[in-house]
C-alpha positions in Angstrom: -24.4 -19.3 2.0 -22.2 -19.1 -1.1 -21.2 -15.6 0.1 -19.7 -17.0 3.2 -18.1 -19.9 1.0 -16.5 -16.6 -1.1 -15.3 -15.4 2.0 -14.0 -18.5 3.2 -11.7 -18.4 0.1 -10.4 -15.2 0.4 -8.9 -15.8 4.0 -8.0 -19.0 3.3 -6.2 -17.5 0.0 -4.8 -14.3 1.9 -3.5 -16.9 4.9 -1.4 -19.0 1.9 -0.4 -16.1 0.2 0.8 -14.3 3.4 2.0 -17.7 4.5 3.8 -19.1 1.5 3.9 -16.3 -0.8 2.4 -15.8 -4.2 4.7 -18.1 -6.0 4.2 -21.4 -3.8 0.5 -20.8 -3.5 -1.7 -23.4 -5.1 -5.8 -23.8 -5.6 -5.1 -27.0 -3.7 -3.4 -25.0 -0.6 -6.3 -22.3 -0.7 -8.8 -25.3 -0.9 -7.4 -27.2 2.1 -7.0 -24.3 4.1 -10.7 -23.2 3.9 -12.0 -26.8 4.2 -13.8 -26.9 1.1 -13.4 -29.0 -2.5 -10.8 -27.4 -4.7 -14.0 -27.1 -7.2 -16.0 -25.0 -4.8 -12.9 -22.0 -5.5 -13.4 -22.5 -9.5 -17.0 -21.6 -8.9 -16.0 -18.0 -7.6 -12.4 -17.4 -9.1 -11.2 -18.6 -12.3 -8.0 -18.9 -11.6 -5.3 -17.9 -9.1 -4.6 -15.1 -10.5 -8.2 -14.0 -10.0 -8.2 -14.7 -6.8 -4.9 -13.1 -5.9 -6.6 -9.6 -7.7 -9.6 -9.7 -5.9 -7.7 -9.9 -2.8 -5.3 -7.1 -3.6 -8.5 -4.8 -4.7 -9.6 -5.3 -1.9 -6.6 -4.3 0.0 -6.2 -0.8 -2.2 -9.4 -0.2 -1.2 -8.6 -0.5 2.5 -5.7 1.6 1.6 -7.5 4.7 0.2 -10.1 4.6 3.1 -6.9 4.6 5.8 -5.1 7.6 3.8 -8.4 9.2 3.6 -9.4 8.9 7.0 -6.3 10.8 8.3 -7.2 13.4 6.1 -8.5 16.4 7.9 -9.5 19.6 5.9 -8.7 22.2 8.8 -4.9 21.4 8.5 -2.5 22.4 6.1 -1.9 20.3 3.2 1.8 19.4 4.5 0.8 17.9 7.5 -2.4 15.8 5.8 0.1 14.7 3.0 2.8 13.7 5.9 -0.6 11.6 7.7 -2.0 10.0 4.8 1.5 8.8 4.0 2.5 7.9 7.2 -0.9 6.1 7.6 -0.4 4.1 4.2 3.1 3.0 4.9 2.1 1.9 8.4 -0.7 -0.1 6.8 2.2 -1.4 4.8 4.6 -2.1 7.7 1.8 -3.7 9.8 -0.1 -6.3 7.2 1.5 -9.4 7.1 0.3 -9.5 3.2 1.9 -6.9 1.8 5.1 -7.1 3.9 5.2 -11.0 2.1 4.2 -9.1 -1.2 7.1 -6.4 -0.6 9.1 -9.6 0.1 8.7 -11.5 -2.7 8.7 -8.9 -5.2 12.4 -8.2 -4.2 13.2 -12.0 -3.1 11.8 -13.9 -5.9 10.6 -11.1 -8.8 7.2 -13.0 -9.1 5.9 -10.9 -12.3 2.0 -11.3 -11.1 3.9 -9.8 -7.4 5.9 -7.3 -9.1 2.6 -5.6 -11.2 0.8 -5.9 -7.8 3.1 -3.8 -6.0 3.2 -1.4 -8.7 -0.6 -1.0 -8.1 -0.1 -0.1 -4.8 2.5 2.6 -5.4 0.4 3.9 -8.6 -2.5 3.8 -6.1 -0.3 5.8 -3.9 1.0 8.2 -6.5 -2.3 8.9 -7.9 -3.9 9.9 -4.3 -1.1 12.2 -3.7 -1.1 13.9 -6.7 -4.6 14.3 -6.5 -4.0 16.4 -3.2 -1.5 18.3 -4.8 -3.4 19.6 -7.7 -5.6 20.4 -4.9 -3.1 22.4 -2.9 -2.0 24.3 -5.6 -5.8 25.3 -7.1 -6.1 26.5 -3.4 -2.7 28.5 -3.6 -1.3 26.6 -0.8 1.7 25.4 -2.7 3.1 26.5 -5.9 2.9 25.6 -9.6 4.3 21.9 -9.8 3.9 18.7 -11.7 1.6 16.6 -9.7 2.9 13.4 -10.8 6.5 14.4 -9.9 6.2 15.9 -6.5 3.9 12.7 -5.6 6.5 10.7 -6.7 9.6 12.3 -4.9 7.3 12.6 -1.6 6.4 9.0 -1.7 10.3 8.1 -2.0 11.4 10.9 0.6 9.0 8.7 3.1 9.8 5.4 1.9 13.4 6.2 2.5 12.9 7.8 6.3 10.3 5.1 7.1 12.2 1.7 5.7 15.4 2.4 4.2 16.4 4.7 7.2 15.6 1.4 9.1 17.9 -0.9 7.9 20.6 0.9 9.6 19.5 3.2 12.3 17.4 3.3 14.8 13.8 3.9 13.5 12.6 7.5 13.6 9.4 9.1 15.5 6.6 9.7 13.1 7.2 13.8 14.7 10.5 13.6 13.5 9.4 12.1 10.0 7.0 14.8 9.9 9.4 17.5 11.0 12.1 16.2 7.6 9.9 16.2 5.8 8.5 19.8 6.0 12.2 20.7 6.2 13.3 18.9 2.8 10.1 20.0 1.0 8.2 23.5 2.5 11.4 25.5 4.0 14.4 23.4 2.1 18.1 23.4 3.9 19.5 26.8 3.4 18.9 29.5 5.5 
């Protein structure tokens, strides 16, 4: 029973802050929107910030297992980088909570917003760099800082996916995937 209360709560809480955004979320808001006393939260979650983690740990979680599951070890390590991306920033692009996360973070520069959106991008970082150490112990790519490459791959797509949006039509995940084997693997010169 007090599982499904906890549960309660974390939709009700992932509803306000999708809804209404860290910042204007209250206990009382969560409380009201999962029909129970404001008391029966402070049995599972200390605070709001505790239950704004838990939901965001949860949601890092679902974000490893969607850049995992595009992972496929017969293909090259380009084209599993360029789906585990693609697959996390679509994740991105489609959950109303991190879009309002994304949102506020820029909008309103919540500090509790701000450090959860650099979790996500660590989380990010980290699982690229992971592959690339992997790639190069394999010999499919060359000596490189990890951290660095992760870094500048993670920007490359952020920039084709959502930046490349603001102004243009948006592009084909092919053509993504096509830049960004160009800009990286062969490079522009001939």
């Amino acid at each position: 029973m007090s599982v499904d209360r906890k549960q309660l709560i974390l939709e009700a809480a992932t509803r306000s802050f999708t809804h209404y955004g860290y910042k204007a979320t209250t206990m009382d808001s969560v409380a009201k929107l999962a029909n129970v006393g404001k008391g029966t939260i402070y049995t599972f979650f200390k605070n709001k910030e505790e239950l704004f983690d838990e939901i965001v740990s949860s949601l890092l979680t679902e974000m490893r297992v969607a850049a995992e599951e595009a992972m496929d070890e017969d293909l090259p390590f380009f084209e599993n980088v360029h789906r585990a991306l693609y697959n996390l920033l679509e994740f991105r692009k489609k959950h109303q909570f991190t879009i309002k996360i994304f949102q506020e973070s820029t909008d309103v520069g919540t500090p509790a917003v701000q450090e959860v959106v650099q979790r996500l991008e660590k989380m990010i970082l980290q699982f690229i760099a992971a592959k690339i150490e992997a790639a190069v112990n394999k010999g499919e790519l060359r000596e490189c800082n990890p951290e660095v490459t992760a870094f500048v791959m993670l920007k490359l797509y952020i920039s084709l996916i959502f930046d490349w949006e603001k102004h243009h039509e948006p592009l084909e995940k092919e053509e993504i995937a096509h830049l960004f084997e160009l800009y990286l693997l062969k490079g522009l010169s001939t």
